[in-house]
PDB file of N, CA, C and O in Angstrom:
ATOM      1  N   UNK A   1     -27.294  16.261  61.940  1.00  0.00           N
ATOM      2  CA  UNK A   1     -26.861  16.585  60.599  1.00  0.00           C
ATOM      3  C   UNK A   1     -26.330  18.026  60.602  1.00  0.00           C
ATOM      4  O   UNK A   1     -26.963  18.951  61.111  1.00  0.00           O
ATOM      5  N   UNK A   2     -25.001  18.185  59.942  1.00  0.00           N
ATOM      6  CA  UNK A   2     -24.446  19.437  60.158  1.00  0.00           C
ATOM      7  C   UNK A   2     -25.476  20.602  59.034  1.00  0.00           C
ATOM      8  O   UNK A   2     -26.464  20.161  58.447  1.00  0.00           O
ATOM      9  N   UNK A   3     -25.134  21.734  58.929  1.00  0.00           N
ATOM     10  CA  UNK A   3     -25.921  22.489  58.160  1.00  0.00           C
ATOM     11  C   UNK A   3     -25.349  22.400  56.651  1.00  0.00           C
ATOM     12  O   UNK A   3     -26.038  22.748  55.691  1.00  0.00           O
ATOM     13  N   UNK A   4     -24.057  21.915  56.523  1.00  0.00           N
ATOM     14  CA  UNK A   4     -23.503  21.515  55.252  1.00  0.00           C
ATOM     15  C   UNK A   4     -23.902  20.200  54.673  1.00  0.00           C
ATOM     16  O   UNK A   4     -24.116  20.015  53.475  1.00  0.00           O
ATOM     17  N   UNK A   5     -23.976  19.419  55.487  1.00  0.00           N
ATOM     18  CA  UNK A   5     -24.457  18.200  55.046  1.00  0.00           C
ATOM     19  C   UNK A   5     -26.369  18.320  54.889  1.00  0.00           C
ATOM     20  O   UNK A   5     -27.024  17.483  54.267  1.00  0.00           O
ATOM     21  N   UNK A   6     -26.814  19.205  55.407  1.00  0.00           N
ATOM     22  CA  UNK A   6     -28.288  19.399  55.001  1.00  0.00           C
ATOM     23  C   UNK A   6     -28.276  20.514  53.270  1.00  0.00           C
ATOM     24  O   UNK A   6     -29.128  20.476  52.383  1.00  0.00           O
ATOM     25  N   UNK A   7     -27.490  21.052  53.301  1.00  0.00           N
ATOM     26  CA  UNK A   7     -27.296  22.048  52.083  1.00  0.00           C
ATOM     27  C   UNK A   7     -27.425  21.118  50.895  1.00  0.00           C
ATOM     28  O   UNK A   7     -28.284  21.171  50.015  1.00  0.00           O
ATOM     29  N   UNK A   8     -26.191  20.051  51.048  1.00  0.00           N
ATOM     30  CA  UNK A   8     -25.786  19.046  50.083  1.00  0.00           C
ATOM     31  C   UNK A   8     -26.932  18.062  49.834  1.00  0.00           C
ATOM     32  O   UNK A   8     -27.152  17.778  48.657  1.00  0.00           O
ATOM     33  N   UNK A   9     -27.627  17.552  50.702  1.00  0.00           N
ATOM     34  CA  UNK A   9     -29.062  16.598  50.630  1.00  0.00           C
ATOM     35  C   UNK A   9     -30.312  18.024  49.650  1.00  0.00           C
ATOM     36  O   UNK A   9     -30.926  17.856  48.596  1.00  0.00           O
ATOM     37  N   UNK A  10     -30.288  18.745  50.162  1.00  0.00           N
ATOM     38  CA  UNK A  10     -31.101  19.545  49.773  1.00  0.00           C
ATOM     39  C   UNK A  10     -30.871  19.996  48.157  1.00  0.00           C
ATOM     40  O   UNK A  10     -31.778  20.253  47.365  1.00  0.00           O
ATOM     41  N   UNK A  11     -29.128  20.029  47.822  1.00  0.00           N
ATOM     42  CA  UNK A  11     -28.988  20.115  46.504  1.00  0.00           C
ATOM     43  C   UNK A  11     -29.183  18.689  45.389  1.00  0.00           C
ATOM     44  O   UNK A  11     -29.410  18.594  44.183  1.00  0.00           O
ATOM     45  N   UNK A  12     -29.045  18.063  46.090  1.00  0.00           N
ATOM     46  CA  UNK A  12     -29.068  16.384  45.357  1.00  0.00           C
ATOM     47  C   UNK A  12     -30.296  16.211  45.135  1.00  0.00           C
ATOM     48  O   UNK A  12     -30.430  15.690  44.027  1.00  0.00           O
ATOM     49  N   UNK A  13     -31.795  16.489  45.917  1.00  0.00           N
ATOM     50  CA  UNK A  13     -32.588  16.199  46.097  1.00  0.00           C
ATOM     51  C   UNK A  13     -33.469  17.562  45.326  1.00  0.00           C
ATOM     52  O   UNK A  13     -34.663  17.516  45.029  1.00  0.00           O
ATOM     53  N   UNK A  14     -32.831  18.383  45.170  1.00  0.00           N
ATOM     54  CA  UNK A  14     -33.278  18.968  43.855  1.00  0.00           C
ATOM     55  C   UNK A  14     -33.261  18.995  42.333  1.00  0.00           C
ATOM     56  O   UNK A  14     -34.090  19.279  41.469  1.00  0.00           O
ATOM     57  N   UNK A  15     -31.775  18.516  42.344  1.00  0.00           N
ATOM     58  CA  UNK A  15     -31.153  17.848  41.129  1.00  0.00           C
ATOM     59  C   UNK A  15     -31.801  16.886  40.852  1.00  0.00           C
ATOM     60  O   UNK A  15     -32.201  16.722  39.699  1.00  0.00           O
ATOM     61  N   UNK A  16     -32.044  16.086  41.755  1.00  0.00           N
ATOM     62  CA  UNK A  16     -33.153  14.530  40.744  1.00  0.00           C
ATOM     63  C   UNK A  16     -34.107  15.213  40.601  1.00  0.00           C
ATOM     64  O   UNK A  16     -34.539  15.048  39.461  1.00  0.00           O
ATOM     65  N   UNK A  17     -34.868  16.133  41.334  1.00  0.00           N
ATOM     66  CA  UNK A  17     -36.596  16.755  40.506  1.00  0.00           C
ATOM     67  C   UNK A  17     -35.998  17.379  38.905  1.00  0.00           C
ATOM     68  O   UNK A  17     -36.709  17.321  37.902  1.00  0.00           O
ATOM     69  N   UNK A  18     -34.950  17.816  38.896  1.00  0.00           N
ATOM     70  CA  UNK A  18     -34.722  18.553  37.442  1.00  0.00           C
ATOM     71  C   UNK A  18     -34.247  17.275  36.591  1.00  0.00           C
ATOM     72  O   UNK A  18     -34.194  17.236  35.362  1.00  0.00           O
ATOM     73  N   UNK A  19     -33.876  16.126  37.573  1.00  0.00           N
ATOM     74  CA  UNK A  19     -33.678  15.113  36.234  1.00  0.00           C
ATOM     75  C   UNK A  19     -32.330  15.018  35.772  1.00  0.00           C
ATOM     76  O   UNK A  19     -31.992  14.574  34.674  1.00  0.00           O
ATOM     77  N   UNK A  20     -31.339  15.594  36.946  1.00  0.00           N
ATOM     78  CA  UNK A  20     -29.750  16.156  36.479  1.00  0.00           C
ATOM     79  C   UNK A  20     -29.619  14.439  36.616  1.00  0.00           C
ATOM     80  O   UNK A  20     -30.368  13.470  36.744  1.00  0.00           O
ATOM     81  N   UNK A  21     -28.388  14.690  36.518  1.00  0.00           N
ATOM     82  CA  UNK A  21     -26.950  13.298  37.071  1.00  0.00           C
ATOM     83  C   UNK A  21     -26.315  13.627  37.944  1.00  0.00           C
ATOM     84  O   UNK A  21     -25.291  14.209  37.587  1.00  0.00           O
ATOM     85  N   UNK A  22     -26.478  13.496  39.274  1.00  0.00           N
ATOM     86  CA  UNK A  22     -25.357  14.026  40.235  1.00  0.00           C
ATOM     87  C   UNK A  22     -25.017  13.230  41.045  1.00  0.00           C
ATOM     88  O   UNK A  22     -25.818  12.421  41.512  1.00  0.00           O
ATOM     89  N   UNK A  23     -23.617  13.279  41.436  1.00  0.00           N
ATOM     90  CA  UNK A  23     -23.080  12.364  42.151  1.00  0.00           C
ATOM     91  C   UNK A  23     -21.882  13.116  42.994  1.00  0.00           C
ATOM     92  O   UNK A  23     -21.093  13.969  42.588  1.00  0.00           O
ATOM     93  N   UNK A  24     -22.024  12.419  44.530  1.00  0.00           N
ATOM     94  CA  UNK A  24     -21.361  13.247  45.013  1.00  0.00           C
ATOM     95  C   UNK A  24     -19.158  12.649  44.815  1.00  0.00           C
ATOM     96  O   UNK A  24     -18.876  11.496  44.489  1.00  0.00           O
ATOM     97  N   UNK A  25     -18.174  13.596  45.067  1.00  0.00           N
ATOM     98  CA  UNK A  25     -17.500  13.264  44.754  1.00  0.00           C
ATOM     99  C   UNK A  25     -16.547  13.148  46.166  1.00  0.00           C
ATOM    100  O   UNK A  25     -16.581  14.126  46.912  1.00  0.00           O
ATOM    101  N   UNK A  26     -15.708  11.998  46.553  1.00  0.00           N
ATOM    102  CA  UNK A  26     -15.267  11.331  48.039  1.00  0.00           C
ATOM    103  C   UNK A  26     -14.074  12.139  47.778  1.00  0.00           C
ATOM    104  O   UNK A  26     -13.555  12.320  46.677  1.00  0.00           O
ATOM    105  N   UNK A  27     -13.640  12.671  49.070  1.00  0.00           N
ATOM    106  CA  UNK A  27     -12.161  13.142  49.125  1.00  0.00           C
ATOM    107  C   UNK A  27     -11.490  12.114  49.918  1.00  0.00           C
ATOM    108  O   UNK A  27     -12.081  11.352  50.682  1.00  0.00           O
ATOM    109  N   UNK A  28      -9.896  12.125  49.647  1.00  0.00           N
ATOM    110  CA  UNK A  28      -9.152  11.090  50.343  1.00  0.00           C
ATOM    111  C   UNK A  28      -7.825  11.449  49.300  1.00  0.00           C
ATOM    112  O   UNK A  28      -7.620  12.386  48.527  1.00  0.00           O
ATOM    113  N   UNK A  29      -6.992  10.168  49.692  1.00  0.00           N
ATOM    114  CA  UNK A  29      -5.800  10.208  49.389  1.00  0.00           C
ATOM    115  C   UNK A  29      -5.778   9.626  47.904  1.00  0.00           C
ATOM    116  O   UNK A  29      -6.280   8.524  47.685  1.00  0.00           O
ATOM    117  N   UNK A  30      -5.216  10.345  46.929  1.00  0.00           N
ATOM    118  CA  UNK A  30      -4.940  10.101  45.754  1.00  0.00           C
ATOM    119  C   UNK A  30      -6.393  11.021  44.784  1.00  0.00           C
ATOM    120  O   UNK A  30      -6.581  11.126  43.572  1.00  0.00           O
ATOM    121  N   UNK A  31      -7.095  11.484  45.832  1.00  0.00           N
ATOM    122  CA  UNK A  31      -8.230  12.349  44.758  1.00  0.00           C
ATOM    123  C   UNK A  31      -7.759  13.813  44.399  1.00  0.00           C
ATOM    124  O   UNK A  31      -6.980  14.485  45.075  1.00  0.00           O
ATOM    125  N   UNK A  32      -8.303  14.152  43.339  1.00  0.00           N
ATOM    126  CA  UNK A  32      -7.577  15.018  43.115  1.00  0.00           C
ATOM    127  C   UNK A  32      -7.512  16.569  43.770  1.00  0.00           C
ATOM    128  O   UNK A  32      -8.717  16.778  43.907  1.00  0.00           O
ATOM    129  N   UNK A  33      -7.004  17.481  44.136  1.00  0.00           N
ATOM    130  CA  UNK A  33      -6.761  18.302  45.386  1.00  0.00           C
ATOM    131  C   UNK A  33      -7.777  19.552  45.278  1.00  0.00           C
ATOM    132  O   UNK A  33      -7.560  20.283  44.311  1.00  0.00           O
ATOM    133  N   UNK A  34      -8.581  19.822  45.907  1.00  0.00           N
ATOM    134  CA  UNK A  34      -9.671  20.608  45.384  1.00  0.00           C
ATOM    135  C   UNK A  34     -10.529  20.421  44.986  1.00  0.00           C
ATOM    136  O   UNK A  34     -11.252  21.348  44.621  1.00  0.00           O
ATOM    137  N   UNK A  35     -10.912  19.057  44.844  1.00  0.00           N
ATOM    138  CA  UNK A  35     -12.639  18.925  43.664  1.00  0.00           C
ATOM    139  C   UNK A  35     -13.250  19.326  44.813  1.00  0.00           C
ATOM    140  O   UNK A  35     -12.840  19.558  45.950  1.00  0.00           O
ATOM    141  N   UNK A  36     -14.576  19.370  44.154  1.00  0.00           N
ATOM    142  CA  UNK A  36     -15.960  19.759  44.977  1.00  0.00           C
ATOM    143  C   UNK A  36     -16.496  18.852  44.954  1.00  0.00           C
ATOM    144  O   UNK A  36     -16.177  17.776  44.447  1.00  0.00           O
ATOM    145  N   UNK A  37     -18.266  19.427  46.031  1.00  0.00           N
ATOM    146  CA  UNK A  37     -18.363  18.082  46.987  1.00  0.00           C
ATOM    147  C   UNK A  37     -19.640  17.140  45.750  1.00  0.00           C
ATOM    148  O   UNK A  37     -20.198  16.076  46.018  1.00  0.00           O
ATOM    149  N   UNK A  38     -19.783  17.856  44.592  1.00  0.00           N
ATOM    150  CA  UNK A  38     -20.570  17.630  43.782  1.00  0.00           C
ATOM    151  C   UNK A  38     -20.806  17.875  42.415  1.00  0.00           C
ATOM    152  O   UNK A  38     -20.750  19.007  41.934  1.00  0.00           O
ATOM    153  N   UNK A  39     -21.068  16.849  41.765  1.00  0.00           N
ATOM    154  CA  UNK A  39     -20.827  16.840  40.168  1.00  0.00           C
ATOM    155  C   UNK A  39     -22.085  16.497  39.909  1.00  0.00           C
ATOM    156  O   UNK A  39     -22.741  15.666  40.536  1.00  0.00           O
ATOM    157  N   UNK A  40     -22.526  17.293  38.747  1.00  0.00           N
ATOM    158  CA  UNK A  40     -24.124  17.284  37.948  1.00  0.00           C
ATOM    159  C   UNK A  40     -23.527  17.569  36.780  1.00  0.00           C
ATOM    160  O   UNK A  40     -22.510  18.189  36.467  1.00  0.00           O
ATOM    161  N   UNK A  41     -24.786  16.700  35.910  1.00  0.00           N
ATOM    162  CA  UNK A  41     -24.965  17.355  34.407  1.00  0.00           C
ATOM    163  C   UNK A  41     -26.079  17.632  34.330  1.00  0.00           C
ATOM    164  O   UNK A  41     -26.782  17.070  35.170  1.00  0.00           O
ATOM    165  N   UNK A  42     -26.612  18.332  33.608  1.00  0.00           N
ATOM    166  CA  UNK A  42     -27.727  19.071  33.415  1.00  0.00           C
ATOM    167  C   UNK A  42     -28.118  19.612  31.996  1.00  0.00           C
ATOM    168  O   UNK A  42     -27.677  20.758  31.909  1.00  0.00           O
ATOM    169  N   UNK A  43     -28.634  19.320  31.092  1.00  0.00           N
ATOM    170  CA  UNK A  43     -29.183  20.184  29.780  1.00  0.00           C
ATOM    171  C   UNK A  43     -27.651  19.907  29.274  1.00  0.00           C
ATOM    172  O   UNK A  43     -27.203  20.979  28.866  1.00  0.00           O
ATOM    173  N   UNK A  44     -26.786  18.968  29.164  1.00  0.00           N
ATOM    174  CA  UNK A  44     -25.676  19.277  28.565  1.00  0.00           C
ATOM    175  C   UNK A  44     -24.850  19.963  29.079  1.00  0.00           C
ATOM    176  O   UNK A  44     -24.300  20.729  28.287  1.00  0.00           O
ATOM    177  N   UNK A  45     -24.401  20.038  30.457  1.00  0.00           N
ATOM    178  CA  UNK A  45     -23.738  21.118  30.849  1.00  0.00           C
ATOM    179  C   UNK A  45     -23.392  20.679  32.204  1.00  0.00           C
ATOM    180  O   UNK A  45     -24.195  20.458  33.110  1.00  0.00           O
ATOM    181  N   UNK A  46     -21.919  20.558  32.257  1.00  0.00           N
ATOM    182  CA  UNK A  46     -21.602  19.853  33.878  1.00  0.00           C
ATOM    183  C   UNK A  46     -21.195  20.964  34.557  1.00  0.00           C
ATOM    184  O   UNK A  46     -20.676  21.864  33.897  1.00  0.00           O
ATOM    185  N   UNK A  47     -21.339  21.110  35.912  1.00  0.00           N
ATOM    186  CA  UNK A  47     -21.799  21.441  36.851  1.00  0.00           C
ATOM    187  C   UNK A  47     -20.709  21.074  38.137  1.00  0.00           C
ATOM    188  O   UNK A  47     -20.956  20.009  38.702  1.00  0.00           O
ATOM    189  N   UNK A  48     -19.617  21.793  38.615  1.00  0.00           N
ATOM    190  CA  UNK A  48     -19.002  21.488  40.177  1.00  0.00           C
ATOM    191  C   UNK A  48     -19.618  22.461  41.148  1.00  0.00           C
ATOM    192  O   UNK A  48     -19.469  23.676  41.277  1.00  0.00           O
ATOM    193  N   UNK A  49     -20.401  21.521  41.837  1.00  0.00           N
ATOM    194  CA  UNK A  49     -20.930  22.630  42.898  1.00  0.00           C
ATOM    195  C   UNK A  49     -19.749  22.161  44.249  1.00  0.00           C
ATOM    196  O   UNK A  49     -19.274  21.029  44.342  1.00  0.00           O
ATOM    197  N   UNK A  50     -19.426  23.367  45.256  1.00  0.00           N
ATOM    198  CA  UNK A  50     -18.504  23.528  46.008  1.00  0.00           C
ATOM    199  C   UNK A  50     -19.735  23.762  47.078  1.00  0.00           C
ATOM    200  O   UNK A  50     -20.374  24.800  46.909  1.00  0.00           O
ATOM    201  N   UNK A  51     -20.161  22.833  48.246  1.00  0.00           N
ATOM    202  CA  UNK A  51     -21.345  23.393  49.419  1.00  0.00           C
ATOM    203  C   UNK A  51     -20.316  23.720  50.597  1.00  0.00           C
ATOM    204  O   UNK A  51     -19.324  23.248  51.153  1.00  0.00           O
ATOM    205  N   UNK A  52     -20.956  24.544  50.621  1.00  0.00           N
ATOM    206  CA  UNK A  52     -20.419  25.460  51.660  1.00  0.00           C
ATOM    207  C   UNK A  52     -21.884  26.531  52.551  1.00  0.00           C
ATOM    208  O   UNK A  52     -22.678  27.311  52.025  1.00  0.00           O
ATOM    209  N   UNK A  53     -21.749  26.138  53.952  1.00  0.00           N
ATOM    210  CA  UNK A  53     -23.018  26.745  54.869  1.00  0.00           C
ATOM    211  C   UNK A  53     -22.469  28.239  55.063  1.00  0.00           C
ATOM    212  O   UNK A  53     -21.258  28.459  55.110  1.00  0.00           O
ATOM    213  N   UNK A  54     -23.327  29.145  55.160  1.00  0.00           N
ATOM    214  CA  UNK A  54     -23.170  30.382  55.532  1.00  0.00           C
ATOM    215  C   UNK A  54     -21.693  30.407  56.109  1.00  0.00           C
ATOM    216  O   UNK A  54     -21.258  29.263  56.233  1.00  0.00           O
ATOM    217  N   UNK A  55     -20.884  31.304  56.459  1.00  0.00           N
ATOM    218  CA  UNK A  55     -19.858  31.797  56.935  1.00  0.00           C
ATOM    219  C   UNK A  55     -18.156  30.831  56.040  1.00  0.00           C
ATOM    220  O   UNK A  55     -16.967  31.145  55.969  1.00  0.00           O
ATOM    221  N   UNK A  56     -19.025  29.552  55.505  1.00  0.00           N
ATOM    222  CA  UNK A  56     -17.766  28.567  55.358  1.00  0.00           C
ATOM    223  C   UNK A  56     -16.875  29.310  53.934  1.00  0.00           C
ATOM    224  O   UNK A  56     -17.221  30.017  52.987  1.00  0.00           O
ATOM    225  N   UNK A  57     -15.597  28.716  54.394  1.00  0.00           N
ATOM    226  CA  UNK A  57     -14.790  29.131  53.106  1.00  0.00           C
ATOM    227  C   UNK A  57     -14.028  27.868  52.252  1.00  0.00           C
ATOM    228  O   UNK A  57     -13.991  26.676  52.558  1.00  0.00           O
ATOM    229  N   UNK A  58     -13.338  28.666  50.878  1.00  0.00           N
ATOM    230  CA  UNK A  58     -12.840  27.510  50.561  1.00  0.00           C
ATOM    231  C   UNK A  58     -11.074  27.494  50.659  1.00  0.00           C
ATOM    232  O   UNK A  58     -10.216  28.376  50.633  1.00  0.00           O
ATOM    233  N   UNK A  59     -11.057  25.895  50.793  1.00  0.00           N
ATOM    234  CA  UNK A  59      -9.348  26.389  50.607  1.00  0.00           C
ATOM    235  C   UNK A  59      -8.632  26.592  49.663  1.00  0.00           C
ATOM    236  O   UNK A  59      -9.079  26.586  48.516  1.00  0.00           O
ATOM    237  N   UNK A  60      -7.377  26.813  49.942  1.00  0.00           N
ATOM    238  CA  UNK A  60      -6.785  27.438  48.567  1.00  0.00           C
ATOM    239  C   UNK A  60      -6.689  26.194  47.507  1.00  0.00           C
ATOM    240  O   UNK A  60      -6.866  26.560  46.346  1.00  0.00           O
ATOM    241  N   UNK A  61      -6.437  24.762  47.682  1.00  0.00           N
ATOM    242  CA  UNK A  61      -7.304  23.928  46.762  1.00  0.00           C
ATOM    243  C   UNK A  61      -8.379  24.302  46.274  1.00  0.00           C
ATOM    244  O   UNK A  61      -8.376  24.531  45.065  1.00  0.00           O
ATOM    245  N   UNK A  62      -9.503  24.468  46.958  1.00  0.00           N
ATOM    246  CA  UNK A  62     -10.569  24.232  46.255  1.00  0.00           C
ATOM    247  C   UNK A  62     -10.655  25.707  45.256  1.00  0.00           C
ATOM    248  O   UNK A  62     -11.419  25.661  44.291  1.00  0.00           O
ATOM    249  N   UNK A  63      -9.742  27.193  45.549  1.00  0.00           N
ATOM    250  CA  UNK A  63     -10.087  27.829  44.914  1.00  0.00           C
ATOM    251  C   UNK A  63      -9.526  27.766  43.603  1.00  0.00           C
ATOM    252  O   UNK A  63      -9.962  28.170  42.526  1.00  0.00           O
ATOM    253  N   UNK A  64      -8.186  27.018  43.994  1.00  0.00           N
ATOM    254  CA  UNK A  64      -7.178  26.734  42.611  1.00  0.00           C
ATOM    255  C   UNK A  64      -7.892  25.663  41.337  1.00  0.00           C
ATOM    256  O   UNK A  64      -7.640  25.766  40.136  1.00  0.00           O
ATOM    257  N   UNK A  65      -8.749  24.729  41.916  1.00  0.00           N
ATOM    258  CA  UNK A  65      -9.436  23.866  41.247  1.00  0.00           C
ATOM    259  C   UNK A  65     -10.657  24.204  40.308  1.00  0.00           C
ATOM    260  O   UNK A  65     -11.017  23.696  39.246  1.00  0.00           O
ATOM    261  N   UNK A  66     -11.342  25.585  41.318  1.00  0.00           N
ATOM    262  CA  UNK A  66     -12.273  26.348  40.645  1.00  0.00           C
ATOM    263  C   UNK A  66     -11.659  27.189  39.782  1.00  0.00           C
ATOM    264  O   UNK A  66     -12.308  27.590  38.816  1.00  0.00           O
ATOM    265  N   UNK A  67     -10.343  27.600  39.959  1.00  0.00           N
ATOM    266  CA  UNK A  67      -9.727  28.943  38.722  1.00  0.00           C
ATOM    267  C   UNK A  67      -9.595  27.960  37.461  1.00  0.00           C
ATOM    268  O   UNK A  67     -10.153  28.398  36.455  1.00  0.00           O
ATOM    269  N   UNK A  68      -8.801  26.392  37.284  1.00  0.00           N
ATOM    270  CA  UNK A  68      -8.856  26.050  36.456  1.00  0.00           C
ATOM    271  C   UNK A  68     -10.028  25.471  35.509  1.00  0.00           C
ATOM    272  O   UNK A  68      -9.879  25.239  34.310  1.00  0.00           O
ATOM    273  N   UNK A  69     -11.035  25.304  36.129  1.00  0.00           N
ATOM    274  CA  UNK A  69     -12.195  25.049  35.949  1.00  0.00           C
ATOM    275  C   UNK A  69     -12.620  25.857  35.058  1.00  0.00           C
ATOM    276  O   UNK A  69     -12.778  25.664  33.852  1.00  0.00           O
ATOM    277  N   UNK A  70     -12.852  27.012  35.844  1.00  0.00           N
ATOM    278  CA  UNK A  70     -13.800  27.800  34.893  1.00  0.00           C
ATOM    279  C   UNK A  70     -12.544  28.392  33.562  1.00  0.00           C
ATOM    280  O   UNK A  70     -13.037  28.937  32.574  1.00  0.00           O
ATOM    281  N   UNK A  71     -11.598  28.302  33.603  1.00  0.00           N
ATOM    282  CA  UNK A  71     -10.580  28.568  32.722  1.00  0.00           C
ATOM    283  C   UNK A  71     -10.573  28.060  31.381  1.00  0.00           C
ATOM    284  O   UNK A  71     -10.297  28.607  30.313  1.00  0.00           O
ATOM    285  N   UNK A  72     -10.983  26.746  31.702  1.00  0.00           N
ATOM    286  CA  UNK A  72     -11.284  25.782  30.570  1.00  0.00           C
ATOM    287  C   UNK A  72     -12.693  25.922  30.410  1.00  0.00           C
ATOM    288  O   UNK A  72     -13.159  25.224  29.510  1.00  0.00           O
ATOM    289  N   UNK A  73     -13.537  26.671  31.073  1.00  0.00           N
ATOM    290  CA  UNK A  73     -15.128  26.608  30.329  1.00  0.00           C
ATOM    291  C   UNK A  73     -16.329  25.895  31.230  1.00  0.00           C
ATOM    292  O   UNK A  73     -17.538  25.771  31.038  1.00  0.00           O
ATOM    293  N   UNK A  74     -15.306  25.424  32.461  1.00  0.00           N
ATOM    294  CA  UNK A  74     -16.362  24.866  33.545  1.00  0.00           C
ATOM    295  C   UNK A  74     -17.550  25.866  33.987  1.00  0.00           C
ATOM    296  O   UNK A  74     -17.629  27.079  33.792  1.00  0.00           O
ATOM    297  N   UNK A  75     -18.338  25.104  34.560  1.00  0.00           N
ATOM    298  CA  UNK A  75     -19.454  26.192  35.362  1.00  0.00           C
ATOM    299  C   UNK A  75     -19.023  25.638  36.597  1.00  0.00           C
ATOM    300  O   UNK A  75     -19.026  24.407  36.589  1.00  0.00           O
ATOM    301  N   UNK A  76     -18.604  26.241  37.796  1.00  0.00           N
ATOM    302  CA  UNK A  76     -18.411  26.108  39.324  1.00  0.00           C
ATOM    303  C   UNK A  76     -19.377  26.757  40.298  1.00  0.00           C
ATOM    304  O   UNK A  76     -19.413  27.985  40.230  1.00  0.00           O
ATOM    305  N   UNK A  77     -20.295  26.083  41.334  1.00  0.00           N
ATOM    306  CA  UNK A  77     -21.186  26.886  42.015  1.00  0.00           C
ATOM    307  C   UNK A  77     -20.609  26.536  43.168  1.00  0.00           C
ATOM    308  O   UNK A  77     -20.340  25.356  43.393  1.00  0.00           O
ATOM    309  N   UNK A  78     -20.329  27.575  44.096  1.00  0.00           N
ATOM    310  CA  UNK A  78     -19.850  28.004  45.396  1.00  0.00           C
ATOM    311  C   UNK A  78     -21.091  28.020  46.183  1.00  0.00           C
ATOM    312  O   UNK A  78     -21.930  28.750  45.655  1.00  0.00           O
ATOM    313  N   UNK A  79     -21.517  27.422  47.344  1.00  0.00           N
ATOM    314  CA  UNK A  79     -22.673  28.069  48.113  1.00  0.00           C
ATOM    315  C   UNK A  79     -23.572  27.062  48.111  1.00  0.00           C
ATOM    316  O   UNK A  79     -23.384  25.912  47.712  1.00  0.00           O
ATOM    317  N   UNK A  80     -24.533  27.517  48.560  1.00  0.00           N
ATOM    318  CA  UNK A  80     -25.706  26.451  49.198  1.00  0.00           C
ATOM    319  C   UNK A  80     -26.783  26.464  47.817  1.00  0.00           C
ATOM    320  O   UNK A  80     -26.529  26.992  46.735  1.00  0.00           O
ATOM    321  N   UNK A  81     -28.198  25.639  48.233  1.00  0.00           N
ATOM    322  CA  UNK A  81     -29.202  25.592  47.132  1.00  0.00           C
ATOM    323  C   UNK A  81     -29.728  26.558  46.870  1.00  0.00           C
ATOM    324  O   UNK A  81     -30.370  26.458  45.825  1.00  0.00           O
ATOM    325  N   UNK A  82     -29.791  27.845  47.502  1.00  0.00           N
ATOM    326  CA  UNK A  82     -30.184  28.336  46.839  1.00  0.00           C
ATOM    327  C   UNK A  82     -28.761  28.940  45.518  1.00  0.00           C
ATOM    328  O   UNK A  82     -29.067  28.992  44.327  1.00  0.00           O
ATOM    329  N   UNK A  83     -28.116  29.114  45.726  1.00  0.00           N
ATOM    330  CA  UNK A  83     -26.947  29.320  44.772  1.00  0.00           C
ATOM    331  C   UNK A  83     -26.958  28.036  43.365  1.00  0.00           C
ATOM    332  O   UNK A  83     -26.393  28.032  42.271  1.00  0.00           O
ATOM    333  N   UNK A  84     -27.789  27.145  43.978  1.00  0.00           N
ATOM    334  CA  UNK A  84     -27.801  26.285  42.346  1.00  0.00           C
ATOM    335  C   UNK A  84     -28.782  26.414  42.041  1.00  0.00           C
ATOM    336  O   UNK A  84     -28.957  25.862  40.955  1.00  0.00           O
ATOM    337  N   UNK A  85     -30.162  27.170  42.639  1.00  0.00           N
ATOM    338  CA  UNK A  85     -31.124  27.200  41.821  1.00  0.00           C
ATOM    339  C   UNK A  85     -31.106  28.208  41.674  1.00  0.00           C
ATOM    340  O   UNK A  85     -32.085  28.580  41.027  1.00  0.00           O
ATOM    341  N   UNK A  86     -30.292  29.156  42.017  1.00  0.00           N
ATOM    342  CA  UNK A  86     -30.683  30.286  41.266  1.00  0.00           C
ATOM    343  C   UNK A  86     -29.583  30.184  39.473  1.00  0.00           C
ATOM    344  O   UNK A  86     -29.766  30.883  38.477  1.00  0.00           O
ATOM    345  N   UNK A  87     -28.480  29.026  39.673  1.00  0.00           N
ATOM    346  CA  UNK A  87     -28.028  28.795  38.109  1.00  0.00           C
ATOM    347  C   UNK A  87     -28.712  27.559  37.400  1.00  0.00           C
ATOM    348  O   UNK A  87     -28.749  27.516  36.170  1.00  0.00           O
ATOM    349  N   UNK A  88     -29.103  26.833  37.962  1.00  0.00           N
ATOM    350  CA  UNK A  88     -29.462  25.444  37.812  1.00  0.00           C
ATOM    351  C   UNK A  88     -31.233  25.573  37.581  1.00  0.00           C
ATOM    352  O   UNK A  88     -31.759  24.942  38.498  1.00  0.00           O
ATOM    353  N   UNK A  89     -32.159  26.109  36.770  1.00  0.00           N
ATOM    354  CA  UNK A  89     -33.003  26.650  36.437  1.00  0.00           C
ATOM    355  C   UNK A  89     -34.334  25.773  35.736  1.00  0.00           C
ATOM    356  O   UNK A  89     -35.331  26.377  35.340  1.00  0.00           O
TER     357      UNK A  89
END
């Protein structure tokens, strides 16, 4: 198991103790260019988390996807679990 794919189990598997909705989201052809690897709701409040292991970056999709995001009022979390629990509370 890569260290990204342990980040992402580790965030999902925190999200059901809080009782979120999360589901992870498939990239491929015709999805849209940039989503992240994960969608939660939480207390009323959705949630794109972007996992990414120490050193990883994002591409210029995923950063363009996060500018519009939070533009319109999204919450976007970049980074591993601890980065959603330290918003995800």
């Amino acid at each position: 198991m890569t260290k990204e794919t342990s980040e992402k189990k580790a965030i999902k598997d925190y999200l059901k103790i809080k009782r979120a909705f999360v589901y992870h989201n498939l990239a491929g052809l015709g999805v849209f260019r940039g989503i992240p690897d994960l969608t939660a709701i939480y207390q009323g409040k959705v949630y794109q988390i972007e996992v990414k292991a120490t050193g990883g970056r994002q591409s210029e999709n995923q950063k363009e996807f996060q500018a519009d995001w939070e533009n319109h009022g999204g919450i976007y979390i970049l980074g591993g679990i601890d980065e959603v629990m330290e918003i995800i509370k």
